[in-house]
C-alpha positions as CSV (number, residue, x, y, z in Angstrom):
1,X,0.0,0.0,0.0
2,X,1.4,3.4,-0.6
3,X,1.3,6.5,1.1
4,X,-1.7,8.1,-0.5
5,X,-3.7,4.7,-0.9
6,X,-3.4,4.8,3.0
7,X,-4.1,8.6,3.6
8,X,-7.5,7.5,1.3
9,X,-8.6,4.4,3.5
10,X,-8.3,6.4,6.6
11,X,-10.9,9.1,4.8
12,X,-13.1,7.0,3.6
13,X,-13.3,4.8,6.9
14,X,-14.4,8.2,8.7
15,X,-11.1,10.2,8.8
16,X,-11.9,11.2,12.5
17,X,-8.7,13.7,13.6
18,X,-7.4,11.2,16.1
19,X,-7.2,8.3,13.2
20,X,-5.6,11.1,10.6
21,X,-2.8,12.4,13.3
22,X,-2.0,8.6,14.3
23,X,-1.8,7.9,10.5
24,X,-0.2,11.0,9.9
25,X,2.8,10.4,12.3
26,X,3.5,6.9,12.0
27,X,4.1,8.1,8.3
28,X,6.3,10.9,9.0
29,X,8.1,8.5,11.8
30,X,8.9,5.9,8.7
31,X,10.2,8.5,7.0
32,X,12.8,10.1,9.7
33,X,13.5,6.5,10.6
34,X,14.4,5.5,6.9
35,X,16.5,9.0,6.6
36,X,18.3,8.1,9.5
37,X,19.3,4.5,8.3
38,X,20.2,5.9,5.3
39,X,22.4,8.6,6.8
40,X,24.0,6.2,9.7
């Protein structure tokens, strides 16, 4: 699943702000974490 294909479910399924800031951080976390192997 990609980013947007998730960012879609979690609008359709009710987007409620609590389900969009969890989604919304566990992305940006995978991203710093995958920077940061990359770098190291």
């Amino acid at each position: 699943m990609t980013r947007d294909e998730w960012i879609r479910e979690y609008k359709a399924n009710g987007g409620s702000w609590p389900t969009l800031v969890g989604v919304y951080a566990v992305i940006v976390a995978a991203m710093v974490l995958s920077g940061y192997l990359m770098v190291g």
